[in-house]
C-alpha angles and dihedrals in degrees: 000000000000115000109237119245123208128217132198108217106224098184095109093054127004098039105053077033097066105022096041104023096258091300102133105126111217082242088077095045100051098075083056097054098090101051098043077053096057100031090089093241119166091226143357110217099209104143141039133047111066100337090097102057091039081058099057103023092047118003092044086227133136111239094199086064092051090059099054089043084053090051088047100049092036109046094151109051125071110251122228141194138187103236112197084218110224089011092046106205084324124091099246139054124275130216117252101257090053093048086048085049093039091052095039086048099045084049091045088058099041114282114143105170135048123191109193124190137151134222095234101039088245107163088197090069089052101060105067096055094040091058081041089054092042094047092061087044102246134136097283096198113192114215129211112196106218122223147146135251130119092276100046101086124146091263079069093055102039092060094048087055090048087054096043085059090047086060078053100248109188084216144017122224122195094211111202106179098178119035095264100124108106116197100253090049092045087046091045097043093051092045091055103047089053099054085044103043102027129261098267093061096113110234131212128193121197115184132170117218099227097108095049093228097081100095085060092049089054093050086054105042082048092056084044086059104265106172094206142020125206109227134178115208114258096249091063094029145114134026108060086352132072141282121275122265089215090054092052088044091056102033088061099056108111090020100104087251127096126193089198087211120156094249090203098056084060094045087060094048097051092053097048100051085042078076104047097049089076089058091062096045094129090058103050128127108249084216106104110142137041119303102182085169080090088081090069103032084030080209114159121223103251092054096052087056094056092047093051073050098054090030086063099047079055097053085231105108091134093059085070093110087054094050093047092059092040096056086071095053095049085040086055087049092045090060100259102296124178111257097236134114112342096356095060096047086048093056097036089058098044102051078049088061094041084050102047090031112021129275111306099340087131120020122203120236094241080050098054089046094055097050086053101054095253086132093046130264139325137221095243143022117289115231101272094219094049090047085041094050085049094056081058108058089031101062078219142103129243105252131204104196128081114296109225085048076086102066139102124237093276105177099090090044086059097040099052085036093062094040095063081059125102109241095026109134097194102244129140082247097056094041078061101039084064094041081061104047111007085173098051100030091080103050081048107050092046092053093035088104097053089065142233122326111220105212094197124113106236097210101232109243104221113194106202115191113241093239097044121126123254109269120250112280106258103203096252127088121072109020111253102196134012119298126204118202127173108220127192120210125178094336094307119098131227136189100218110184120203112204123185124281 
């Protein structure tokens, strides 16, 4: 008999998320809602990451609101989310009391499965929001967030695994957030976790497709015992994004595994979403094809693209290639981090500034913090100058404890803080909507009324009747006389002339 194989349907998060910038309005997922409910999917990831901050920077729409439409249209699937650990779905650490009300709030209002990582790996920023998980009685899922370095071997990440158990996870997830995950270390790393841990330590493997060598990593860690696979469907999948779920389902036919998924169920959503991916033209990735150059700046796709961003503003877009081989060489000073949500914005940023100013000549504030221990710790030392230079700059010491040990009982401050704001309705969620976002809270609460905004560009259907005239000649269309244009490329400039055809 086959063993059965689970998948986690990303197409509610991580996939809009990393092809589309986290656009997706909950008016185009709602149609959706009923087949992901009946494919036989293990979980459906619909919430968390950025999709928080996307609702009320850019949808106007309140993301506690989509959950509980998700839990409505979807009674049967287990609902998951992405937790920052310590930082929630912020950029910064919360005290204890706000991660145990985040967590009971997300599990009032349907959440099921959490899946916790840190940026750092710290176990110490885990601990506080898997007791919160395991306290509501949910799936408390522990993340480890694959990467590479000469420290980082499968021995690593075996023992983290082994310590993640020992918090009492419900589930591991192998997190590779940038397509680094190669198949024999995927192999090896799930082998390993399972003669550690026990086999019946349920395994999860998550894999971006950017590197064009991940469906192969997720045969292998499957053959290696891997409980669980992440998938996008086919129609939002690929490039910076995930592999498709069709193409799993099918791969594994023959294999001695079966997904048992309704296959269609994932015909029709194929070829739904397949719809709704021209509307967000203007917020795709412009990553379509392989980049296999990730396994040397280890550089995810979402991050390339901020840096191209902050590389523009700075009238320096042809200085990329400089920017890509210094990120490894900030990443080496920092200690080896991950490059995932914040880590990979900090020392994004930062190789943008060596790069622009000279190494190390300003250092950011996230940057300083991180090189002090103020995220968590790292797997190696950090560069003594360049910690030294951040104290500094900091006024403050390198410390080696956990960091949100520092701080103060926050929960009455934020309350009080997001009362005082027009639109606040009072409640625990909107206490913690502003504990996320204090800047973009306000604008949102005080247009919240007004509705979500749809980003998509809905492509205007003209009927035009057989007989009709031709319509008046615009003046556009073939060039009718020469044409002389200045282009810039990569700082050099160049006169390009256009003559009729």
């Amino acid at each position: 008999m086959a063993k059965t194989i689970d998948i986690t349907e990303l197409i509610l998060r991580d996939a809009h998320q990393s092809l589309m910038a986290t656009r997706m309005s909950l008016e185009d997922m709602v149609p959706a809602c009923e087949d992901l409910d009946k494919a036989g999917f293990w979980s459906v990831e619909c919430w968390g990451g950025a999709t928080y901050d996307a609702c009320i920077r850019f949808l106007n729409e309140d993301p506690w609101e989509r959950l509980r439409t998700f839990r409505a249209l979807m009674p049967n699937s287990r609902l998951q989310m992405l937790l920052r650990g310590q930082n929630l779905l912020g950029y910064r650490h919360y005290e204890d009391t706000v991660v145990d009300r985040f967590v009971e709030k997300s599990a009032d209002n349907g959440m099921d499965v959490f899946r916790v990582f840190d940026a750092l790996n710290d176990i110490r920023n885990l601990k506080r929001p898997i007791e919160a998980v395991r306290r509501t009685g949910k799936h408390a899922q522990g993340t480890i967030c694959y990467t590479t370095s000469p420290l980082h071997d499968t021995a690593h990440f075996v023992d983290m695994a082994k310590q993640l158990v020992e918090l009492g996870c419900d589930s591991l997830c192998i997190k590779d957030m940038a397509a680094l995950l190669k198949p024999q270390p995927a192999y090896d790393i799930v082998k390993g976790i399972k003669a550690a841990c026990g086999q019946d330590v349920r395994v999860h493997v998550h894999v971006h497709a950017t590197t064009g060598v991940t469906m192969v990593s997720l045969m292998k860690a499957i053959e290696a015992g891997a409980d669980c696979v992440d998938t996008a469907i086919s129609s939002i999948s690929l490039g910076p994004g995930h592999n498709p779920t069709e193409s799993l389902v099918e791969m594994l036919d023959g294999t001695g595994f079966d997904t048992r998924v309704d296959k269609a169920c994932l015909l029709r959503l194929k070829k739904y979403f397949a719809t709704v991916r021209p509307r967000y033209a203007e917020f795709l990735s412009n990553i379509t094809g392989v980049e296999t150059e990730i396994f040397d700046s280890q550089i995810p796709g979402g991050m390339i693209s901020n840096m191209e961003s902050q590389l523009k503003q700075q009238g320096a877009a042809d200085r990329m290639e400089e920017v890509l081989a210094e990120v490894p060489r900030v990443r080496k000073d920092a200690g080896y981090p991950p490059l995932v949500t914040p880590s990979s914005q900090i020392v994004g940023t930062q190789a943008v500034f060596n790069v622009m100013m000279g190494r190390y000549k300003v250092l950011t504030g996230e940057f300083a913090d991180l090189m002090l221990g103020y995220y968590g710790r790292t797997i190696a030392e950090r560069d003594p100058e360049v910690t030294a230079q951040a104290a500094a700059q900091a006024k403050k010491p390198v410390i080696t404890e956990r960091p949100a040990d520092l701080l103060q009982p926050e929960w009455q401050q934020l309350r009080d803080k997001a009362l005082e704001l027009k639109g606040c309705n009072g409640t625990d969620e909107d206490v913690l909507t502003y504990a996320m976002f204090p800047q973009v809270a306000p604008k949102f609460f005080g247009t919240r009324d007004q509705g979500p905004k749809n980003l998509g560009r809905t492509p205007k259907v003209v009927t035009v009747p057989e007989n009709a005239p031709p319509p008046p000649d615009p003046g556009t269309g073939p060039v009718r006389e020469r044409i002389e244009y200045e282009v810039t490329v990569n700082g050099t400039t160049h006169k390009v002339t256009v003559a009729p055809a």
